[in-house]
C-alpha positions in Angstrom: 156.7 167.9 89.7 154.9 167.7 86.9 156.1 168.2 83.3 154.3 169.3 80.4 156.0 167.8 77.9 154.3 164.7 78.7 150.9 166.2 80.4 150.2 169.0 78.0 146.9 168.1 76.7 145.1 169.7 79.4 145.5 172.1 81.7 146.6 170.5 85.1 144.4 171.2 88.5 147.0 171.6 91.4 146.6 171.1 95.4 147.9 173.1 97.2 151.5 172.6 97.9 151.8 171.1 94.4 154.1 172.4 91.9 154.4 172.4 88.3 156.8 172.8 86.3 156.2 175.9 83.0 158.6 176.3 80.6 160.6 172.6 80.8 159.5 170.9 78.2 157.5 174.3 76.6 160.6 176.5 75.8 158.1 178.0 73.7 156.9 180.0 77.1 157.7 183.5 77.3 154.6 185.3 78.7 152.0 184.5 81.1 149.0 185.7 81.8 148.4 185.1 85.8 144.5 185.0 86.2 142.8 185.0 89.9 139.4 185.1 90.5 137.1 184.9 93.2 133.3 185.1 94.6 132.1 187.1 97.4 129.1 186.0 99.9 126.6 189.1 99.4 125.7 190.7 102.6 123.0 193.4 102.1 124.7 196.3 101.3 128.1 195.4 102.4 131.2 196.1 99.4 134.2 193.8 99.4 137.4 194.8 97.5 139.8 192.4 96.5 143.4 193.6 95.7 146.0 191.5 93.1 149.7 192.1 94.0 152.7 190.6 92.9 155.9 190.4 95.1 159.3 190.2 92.5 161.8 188.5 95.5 165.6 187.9 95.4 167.2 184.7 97.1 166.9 186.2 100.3 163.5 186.5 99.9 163.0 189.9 100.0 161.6 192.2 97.6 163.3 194.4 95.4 160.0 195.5 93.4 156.3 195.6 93.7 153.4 195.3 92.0 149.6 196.7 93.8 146.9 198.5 92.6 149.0 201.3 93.3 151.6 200.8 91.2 150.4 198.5 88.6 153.6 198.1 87.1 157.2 196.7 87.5 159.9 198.8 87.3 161.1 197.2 83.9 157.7 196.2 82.5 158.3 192.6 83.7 155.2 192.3 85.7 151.6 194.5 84.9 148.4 194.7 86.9 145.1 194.9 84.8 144.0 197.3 87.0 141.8 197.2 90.6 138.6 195.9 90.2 136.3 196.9 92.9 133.6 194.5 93.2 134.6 191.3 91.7 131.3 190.7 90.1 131.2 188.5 87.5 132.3 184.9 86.1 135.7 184.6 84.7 139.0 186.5 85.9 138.9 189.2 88.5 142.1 190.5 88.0 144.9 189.7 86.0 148.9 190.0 85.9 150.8 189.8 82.5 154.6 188.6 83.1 157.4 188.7 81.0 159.6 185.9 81.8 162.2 187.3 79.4 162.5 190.4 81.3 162.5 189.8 84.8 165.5 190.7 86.7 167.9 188.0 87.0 168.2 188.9 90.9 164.6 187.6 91.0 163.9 184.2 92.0 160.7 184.1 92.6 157.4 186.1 92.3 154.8 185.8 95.1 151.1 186.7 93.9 149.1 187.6 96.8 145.1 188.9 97.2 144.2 190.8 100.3 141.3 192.7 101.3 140.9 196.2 101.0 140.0 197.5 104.4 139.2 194.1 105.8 139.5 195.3 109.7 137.3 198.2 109.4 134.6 196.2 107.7 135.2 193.0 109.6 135.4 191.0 106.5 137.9 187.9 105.9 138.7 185.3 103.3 135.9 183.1 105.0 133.5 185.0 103.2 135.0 184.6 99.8 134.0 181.8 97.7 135.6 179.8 94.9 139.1 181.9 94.7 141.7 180.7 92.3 144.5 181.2 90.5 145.2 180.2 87.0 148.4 180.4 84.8 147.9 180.8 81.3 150.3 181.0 78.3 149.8 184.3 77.1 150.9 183.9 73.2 148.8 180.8 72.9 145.9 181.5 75.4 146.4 177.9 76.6 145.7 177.5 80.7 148.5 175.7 81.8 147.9 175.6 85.7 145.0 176.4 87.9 144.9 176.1 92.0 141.6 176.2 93.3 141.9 177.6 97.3 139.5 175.5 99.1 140.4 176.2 102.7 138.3 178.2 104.7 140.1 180.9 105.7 137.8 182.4 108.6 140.3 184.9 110.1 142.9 185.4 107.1 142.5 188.8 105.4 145.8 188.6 102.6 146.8 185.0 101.0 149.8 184.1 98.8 148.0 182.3 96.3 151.1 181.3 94.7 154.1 181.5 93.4 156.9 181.5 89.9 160.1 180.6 90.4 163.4 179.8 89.0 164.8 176.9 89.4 167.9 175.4 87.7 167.3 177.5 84.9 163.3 177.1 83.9 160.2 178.7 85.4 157.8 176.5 87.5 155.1 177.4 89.9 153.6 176.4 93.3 150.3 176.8 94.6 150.8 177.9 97.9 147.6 179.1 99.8 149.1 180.7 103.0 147.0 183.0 105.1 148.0 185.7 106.7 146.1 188.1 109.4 146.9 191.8 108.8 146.4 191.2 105.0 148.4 193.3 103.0 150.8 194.7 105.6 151.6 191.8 107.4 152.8 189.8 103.6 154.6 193.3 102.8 155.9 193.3 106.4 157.0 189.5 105.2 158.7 190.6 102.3 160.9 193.4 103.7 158.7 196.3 102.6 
């Protein structure tokens, strides 16, 4: 683990499997800002369509709420969705989640942020063809970028990843950068998750 009390002077770069931890040592934290990003090889003519969610799960690991483009918020207001953006074009953050730690249900232990493809089978696309996709946690209040987990895998046949995840653990919020694949993109995690 890694705590910011001593290694807050810069933002830290995870591997995957690494976790940090967010609010020991910054009790300060109440809102993050959840930025993911990514790049997609251009194919003449060919759209991709990236898709944020965020999966609020209890200790059995199953979800009690949902966050897609869909349904862009939780049903407290913990958890937000910018919104879908369609293309991804564009430096900086594709799509963005705005959590309130202070209001997320205390039968949530974790939150799984995901990215799938939208129509990925029909179009025969898959995360192989998306460059430089990353997630970033930022401290919303201050703007500071805590965290950020670069996913530098190639993922030739996977068409959903969890990027990560925020968790509770012994009372504080910490996060892992997790960088699973899954074929089946957005059903198969949903099917994961009990929805």
């Amino acid at each position: 683990f890694i705590n910011f009390k001593e290694d807050y002077i810069m933002a830290i770069n995870l591997v995957k499997g690494q976790k940090v931890d967010l609010t020991k040592g910054n009790a300060g934290l109440k809102n993050l800002l959840v930025g993911l990003g990514w790049d997609v090889s251009s194919r003449k003519g060919e759209r991709f369509d990236l898709d944020t969610s965020a999966f609020l799960l209890n200790d059995d690991n199953k979800a009690v709420d949902y966050v897609y483009f869909n349904q862009q918020k939780s049903a407290n207001g913990a958890i937000v969705l910018s919104g879908d953006n369609l293309t991804g074009e564009g430096s900086g953050d594709d799509e963005t989640l705005t959590v309130s730690l202070e209001k997320v249900p205390n039968n949530v232990e974790q939150i799984a942020i995901s990215v799938n493809i939208y129509e990925a089978d029909s179009r025969r696309q898959n995360f192989g063809m998306v460059n430089n996709a990353y997630v970033r946690i930022i401290d919303k209040d201050t703007n500071k970028e805590l965290c950020k987990y670069d996913l530098d895998e190639d993922y030739s046949i996977e068409t959903g990843i969890i990027f990560g995840r925020i968790y509770r653990h012994n009372g504080e919020w910490k996060f892992a950068a997790v960088g699973d694949g899954y074929v089946g993109g957005l059903r198969t995690i949903c099917d994961r998750y009990g929805i």
